[in-house]
C-alpha positions in Angstrom: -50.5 9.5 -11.5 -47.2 9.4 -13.2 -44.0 8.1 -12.1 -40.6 8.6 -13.7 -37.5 6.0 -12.9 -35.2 3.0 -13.6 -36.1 0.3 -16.1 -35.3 -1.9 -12.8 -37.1 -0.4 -10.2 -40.3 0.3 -11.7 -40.0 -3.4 -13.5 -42.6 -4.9 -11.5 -44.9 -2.3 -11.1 -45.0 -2.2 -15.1 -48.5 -3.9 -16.7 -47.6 -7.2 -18.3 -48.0 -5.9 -21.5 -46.5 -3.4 -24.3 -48.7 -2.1 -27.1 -47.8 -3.2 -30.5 -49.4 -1.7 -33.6 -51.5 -5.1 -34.6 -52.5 -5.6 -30.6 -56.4 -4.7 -30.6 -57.4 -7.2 -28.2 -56.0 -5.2 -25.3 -54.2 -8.7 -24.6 -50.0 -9.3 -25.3 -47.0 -10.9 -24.6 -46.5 -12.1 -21.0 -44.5 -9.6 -18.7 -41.3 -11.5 -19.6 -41.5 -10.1 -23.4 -42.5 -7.0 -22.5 -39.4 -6.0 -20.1 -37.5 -7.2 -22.9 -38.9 -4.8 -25.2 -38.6 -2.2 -22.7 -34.8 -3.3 -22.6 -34.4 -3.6 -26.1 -35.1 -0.1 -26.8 -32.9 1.0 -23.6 -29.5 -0.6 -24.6 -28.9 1.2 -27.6 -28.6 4.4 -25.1 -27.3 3.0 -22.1 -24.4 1.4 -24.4 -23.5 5.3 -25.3 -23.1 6.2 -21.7 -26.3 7.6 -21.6 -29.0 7.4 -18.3 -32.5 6.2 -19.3 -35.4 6.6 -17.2 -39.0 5.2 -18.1 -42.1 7.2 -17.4 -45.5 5.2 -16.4 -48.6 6.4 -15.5 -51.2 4.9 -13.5 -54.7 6.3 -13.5 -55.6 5.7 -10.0 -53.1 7.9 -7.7 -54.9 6.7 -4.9 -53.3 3.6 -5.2 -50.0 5.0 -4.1 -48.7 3.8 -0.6 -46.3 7.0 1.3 -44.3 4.6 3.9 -41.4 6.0 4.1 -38.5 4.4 2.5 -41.0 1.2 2.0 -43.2 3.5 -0.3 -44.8 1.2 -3.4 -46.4 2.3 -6.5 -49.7 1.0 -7.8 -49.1 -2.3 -9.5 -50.3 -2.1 -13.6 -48.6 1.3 -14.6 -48.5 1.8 -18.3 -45.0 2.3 -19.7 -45.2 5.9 -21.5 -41.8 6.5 -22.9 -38.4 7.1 -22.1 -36.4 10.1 -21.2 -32.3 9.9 -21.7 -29.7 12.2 -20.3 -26.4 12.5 -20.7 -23.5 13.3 -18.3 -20.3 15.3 -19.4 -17.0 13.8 -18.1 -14.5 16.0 -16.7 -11.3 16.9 -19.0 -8.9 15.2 -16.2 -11.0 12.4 -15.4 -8.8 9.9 -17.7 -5.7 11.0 -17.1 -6.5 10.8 -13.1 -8.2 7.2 -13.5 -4.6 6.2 -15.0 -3.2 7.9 -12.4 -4.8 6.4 -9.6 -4.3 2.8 -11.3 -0.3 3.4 -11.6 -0.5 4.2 -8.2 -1.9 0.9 -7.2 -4.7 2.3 -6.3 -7.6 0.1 -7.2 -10.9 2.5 -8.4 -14.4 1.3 -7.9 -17.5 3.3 -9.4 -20.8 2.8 -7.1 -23.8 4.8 -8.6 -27.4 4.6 -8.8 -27.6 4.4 -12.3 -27.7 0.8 -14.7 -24.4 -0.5 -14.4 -24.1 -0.8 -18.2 -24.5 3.3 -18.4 -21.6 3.2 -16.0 -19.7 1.3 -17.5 -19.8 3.0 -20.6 -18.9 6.0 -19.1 -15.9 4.1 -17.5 -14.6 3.0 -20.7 -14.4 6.8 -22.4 -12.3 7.6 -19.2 -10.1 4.8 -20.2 -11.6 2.0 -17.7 -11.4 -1.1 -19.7 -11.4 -3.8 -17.4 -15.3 -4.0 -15.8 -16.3 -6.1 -13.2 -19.9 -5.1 -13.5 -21.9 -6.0 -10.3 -25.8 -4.7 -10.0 -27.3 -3.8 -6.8 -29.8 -6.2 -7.2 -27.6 -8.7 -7.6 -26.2 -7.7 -4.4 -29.0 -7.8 -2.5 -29.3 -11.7 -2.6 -25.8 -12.5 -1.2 -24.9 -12.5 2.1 -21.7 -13.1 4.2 -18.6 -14.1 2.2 -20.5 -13.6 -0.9 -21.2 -10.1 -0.9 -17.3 -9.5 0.6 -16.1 -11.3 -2.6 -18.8 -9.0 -5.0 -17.1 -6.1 -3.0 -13.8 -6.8 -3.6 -13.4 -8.3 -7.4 -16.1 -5.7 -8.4 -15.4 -2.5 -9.6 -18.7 -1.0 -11.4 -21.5 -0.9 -9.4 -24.6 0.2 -10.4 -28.2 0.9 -9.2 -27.0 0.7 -5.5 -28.6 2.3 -2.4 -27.4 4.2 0.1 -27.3 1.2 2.6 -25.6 -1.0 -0.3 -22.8 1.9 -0.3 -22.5 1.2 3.3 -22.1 -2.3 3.0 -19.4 -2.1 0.6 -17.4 0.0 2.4 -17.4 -2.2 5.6 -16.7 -5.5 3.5 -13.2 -3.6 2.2 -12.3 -2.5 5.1 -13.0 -6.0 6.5 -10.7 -7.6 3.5 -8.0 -5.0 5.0 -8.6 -3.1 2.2 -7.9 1.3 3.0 -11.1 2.7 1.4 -11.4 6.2 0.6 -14.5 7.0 -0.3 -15.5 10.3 -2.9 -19.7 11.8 -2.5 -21.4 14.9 -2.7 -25.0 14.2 -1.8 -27.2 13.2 1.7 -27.1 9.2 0.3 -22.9 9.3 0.4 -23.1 10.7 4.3 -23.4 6.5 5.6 -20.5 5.4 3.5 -18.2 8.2 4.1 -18.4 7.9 7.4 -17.9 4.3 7.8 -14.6 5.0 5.1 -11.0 5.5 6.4 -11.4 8.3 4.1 -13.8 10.4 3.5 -13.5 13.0 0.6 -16.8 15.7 -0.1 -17.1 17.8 -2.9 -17.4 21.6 -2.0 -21.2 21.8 -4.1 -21.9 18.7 -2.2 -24.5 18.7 0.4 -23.5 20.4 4.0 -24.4 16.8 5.5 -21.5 15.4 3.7 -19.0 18.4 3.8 -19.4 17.7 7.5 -18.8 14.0 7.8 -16.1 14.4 5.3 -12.3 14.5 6.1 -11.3 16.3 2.9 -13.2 18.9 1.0 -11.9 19.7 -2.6 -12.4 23.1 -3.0 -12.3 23.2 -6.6 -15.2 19.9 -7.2 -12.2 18.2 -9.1 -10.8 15.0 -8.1 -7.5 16.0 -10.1 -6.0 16.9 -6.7 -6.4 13.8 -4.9 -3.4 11.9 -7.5 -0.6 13.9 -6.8 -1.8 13.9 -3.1 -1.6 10.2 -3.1 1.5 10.1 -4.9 3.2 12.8 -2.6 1.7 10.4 0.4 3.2 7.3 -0.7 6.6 9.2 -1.6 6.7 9.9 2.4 5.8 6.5 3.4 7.9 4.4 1.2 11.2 7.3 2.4 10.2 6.7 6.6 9.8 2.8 5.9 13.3 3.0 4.4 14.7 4.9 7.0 12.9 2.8 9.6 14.3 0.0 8.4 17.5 0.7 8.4 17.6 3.1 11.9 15.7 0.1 13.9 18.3 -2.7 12.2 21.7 -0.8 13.6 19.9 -0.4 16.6 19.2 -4.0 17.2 22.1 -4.8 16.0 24.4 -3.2 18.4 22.1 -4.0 21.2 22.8 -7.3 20.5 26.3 -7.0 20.1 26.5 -4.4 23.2 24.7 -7.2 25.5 26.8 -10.3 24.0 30.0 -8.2 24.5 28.9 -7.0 28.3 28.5 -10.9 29.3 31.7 -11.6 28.4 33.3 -8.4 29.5 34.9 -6.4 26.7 33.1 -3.5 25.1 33.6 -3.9 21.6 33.3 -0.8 19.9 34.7 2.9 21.1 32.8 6.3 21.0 34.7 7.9 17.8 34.0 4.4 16.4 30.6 4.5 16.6 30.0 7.6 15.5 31.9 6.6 12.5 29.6 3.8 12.0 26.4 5.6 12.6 27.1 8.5 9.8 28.4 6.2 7.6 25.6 3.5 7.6 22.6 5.8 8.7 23.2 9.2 9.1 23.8 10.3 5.0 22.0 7.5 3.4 18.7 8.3 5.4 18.8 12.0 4.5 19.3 10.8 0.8 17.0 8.0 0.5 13.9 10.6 2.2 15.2 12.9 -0.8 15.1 10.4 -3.2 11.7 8.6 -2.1 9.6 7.8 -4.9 6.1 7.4 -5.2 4.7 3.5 -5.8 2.7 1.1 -4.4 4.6 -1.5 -1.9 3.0 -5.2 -0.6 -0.5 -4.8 0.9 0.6 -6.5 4.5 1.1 -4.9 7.9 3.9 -2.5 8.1 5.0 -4.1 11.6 5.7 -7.1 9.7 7.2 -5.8 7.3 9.8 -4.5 9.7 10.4 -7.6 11.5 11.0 -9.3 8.0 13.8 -7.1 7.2 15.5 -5.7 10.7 15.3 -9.3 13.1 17.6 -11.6 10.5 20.4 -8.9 9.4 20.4 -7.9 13.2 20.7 -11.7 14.6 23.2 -12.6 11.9 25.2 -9.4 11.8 25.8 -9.9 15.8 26.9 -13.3 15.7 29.3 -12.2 12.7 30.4 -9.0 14.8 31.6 -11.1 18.1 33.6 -13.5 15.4 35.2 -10.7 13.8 36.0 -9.0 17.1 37.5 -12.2 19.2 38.6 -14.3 16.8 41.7 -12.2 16.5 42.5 -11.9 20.3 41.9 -15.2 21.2 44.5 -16.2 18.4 46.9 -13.4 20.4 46.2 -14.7 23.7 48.6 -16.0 25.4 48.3 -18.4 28.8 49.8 -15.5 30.9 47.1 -13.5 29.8 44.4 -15.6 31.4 45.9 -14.8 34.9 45.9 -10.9 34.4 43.5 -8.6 35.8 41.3 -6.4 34.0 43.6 -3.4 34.1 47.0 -5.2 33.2 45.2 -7.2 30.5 44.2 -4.0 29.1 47.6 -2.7 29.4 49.0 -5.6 27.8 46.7 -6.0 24.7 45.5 -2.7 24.1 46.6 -2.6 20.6 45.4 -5.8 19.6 41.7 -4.4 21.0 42.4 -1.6 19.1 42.4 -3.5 15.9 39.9 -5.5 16.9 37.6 -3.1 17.0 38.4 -1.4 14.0 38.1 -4.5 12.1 34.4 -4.9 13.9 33.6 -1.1 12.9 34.7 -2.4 9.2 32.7 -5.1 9.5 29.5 -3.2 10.6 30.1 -0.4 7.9 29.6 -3.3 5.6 26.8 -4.4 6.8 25.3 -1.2 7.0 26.0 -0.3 3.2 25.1 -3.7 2.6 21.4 -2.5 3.5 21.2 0.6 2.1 21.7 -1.4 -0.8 18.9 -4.4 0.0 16.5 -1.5 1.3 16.3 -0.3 -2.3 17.3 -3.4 -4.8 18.8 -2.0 -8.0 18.0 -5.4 -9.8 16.1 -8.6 -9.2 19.4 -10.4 -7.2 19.2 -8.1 -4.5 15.3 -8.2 -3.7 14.2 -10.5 -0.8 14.4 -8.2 2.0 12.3 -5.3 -0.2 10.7 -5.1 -3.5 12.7 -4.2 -6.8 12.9 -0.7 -7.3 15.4 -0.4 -10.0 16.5 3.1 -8.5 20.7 2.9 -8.6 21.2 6.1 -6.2 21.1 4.2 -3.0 23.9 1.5 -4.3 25.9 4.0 -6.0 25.8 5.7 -2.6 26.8 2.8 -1.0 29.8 2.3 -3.3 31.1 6.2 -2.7 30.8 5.8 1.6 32.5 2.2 1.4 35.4 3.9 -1.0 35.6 7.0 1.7 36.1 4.7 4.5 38.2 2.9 2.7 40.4 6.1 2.6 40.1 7.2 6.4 41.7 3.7 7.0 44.7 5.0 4.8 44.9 7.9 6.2 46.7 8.1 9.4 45.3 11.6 10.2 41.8 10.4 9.7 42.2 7.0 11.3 43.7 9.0 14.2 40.7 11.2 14.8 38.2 8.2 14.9 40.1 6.3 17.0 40.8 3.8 14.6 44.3 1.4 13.9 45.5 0.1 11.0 44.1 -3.4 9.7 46.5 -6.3 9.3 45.8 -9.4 6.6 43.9 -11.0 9.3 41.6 -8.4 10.2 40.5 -7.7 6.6 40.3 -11.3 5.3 38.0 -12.0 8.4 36.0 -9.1 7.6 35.7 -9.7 4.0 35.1 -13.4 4.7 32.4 -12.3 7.0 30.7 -10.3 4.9 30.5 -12.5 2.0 29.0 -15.4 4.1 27.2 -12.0 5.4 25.7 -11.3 2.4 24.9 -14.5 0.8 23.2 -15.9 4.0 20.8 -12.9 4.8 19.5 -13.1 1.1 18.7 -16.8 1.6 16.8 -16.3 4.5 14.8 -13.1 3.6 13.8 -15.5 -0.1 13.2 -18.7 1.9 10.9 -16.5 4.7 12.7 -18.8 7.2 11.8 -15.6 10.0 8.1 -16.2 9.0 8.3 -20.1 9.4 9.8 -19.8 12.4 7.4 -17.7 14.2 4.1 -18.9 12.1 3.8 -15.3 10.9 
């Protein structure tokens, strides 16, 4: 009977000895020295990137146990020799593995074969930095153990089809999105289990059909500009999202705050104003202008809350100074025993003003954030990462200069319902602004939100 295999598998099935040239006694070295003969003459290939597999033979076959998966081989099978093979990596395969690592995506390689042939393969792709973990190693930890392995691994070699398995659910338990890549019957448990599941189109039908993608093509070339393209989309709608949701809480706020005192602070031409100025054009841009990268690993619903609920609070405090401020300075003790319609009468142009100052005020704001939502440089991070991308702030600049210009222009300041500012209006909105600006950084850096609520 012969058997053909992995140095580690067949180890203890090996007899405890390996003939030398001077052995006539039929006795040798203890089992120890003899597996690390055997290993001695397998690193040289392994350490090339090459798979060796030892033949035995045992001259009993009747010996051999069939039980299933718990099959043994006779114990005292004489090492025979060795056979290596070699595997041919792909043209793309080290431009992709960069790829995937500038995406922030983190690669792991999980294969039957000796992690050291692995990771010798690993390195001609480019893959310098391995983590090697063995699948034996793997199958004495348990629990938190074996999530760690999982997680600071990322060449894994001689595993099982259950050890894929395993690894899979202790990623996704660390919160970690797994897609997983197979072709054959012993990837179908893992892919399955994966948020992903990718099958090659030569791969078994088994995994084609538990598989969410099939490339077509047996090349994994497609998947980079796939995940690029994917996180291009993602980081555009989180930007929109956050800057859509913010105006909307804001003027809630301000809408509600107004409605128990009983002046509605902002007109329809107004708003409108306000909306295409702060959301309308920057959001179609900033989708345009989405960029691929790879953003905090936390949940996108925080996220949102970290960057919409303190602007939105602060900005609606700031909007009911800006708005009343200046009529209650105008108000005069007559005033307080009008009614609704003859105070309206009275101080119509003073609301006017009022609420252009607070559309001024809230087109600040709103530029403000297009400008936080994509930081330019390291001083306006706190509410998002640095991206270093100057489109959205010279945008900003551009809309602020062209409102700036409708409140010149009569014609234009006619049409959205808008009056002329006096000193007091635009010192309070600048003055607003600035304490605006420098505030809402301080508490996005010092994650006062997140202390707050214990998020």
């Amino acid at each position: 009977m012969y058997a053909i295999g992995a140095e580690e598998i067949l180890r203890s099935y090996l007899q405890a000895y390996v003939h030398h040239p001077h052995n006539t006694s039929g006795d040798g070295p203890d089992s120890g020295s003899a597996i690390a003969s055997i290993n001695q003459k397998i690193a040289p290939y392994t350490d090339q990137g090459l798979r060796v597999l030892v033949i035995a033979h045992h001259p009993d076959p009747s010996l051999l146990r069939d039980e299933g998966d718990a099959s043994k081989l006779p114990v005292g099978m004489t090492p025979l020799g060795m056979v290596s093979l070699s595997d041919e990596l792909r043209p793309e395969a080290k431009e992709v593995l960069e790829g995937f690592i500038g995406s922030g995506v983190n690669p792991k390689i999980i294969s039957g074969d000796s992690p050291e042939t692995v990771a010798a393969l690993a390195r001609q792709a480019g893959f310098d930095n391995a983590r090697l973990v063995s699948g034996l190693e793997l199958d004495t930890m348990e629990g938190a153990a074996f999530d760690t392995a999982a997680v600071t691994g990322n060449i894994f070699g001689r595993i099982t089809p259950q050890q894929k398995e395993k690894l899979v659910d202790a990623l996704r338990r660390r919160g970690h999105y797994v897609a997983m890549i197979g072709d054959g019957v012993n990837d179908v448990l893992s892919l399955k289990k994966a948020n992903l599941g990718i099958a090659m189109q030569s791969g078994s039908q088994a995994t084609r059909g538990v598989a969410d993608i099939i490339l077509v093509n047996d090349s994994f070339a497609a998947l980079q500009p796939a995940v690029q393209e994917g996180q291009r989309i993602v980081n555009g709608m989180q930007d929109i999202l956050k800057l859509f949701l913010t105006r909307i809480a804001t003027m809630m706020l301000v809408i509600v705050s107004a409605w128990t005192i009983g002046l509605f602070p902002i007109a329809v031409r107004q708003g409108t104003l306000v909306t295409l100025v702060t959301v309308g054009i920057p959001t179609v841009l900033l989708a345009i202008w989405a960029r691929p990268g790879y953003r905090e690993h936390t949940n996108l619903i925080t996220r949102l809350m970290h960057f919409v609920i303190p602007p939105a609070l602060l900005s609606s405090v700031l909007a009911l100074v800006v708005f009343y401020v200046p009529l209650g300075i105008r108000l005069t003790p007559q005033a307080k025993n009008m009614g609704a319609e003859e105070f309206l009468a009275n101080f119509a142009p003073h609301i006017l003003a009022s609420q252009t100052a607070l559309s001024a005020f809230l087109i600040g704001v709103g530029l403000l954030l297009v400008v936080f939502v994509e930081p330019p440089t390291a001083w306006w991070t706190g509410g998002d990462v640095l991206s270093g991308d100057w489109r959205p702030t010279w945008l900003a600049i551009i809309l602020t200069c062209a409102v700036v210009v409708i409140l010149l222009v009569p014609g234009l300041r006619a049409f959205f319902d808008l009056a002329p500012l006096e000193p007091l209006h635009v010192g309070l909105v600048i003055s607003c602004l600035v304490v605006w600006l420098f505030l809402i950084r301080l508490v996005w850096r010092r994650n006062w939100l997140e202390r707050w609520f214990g998020l």
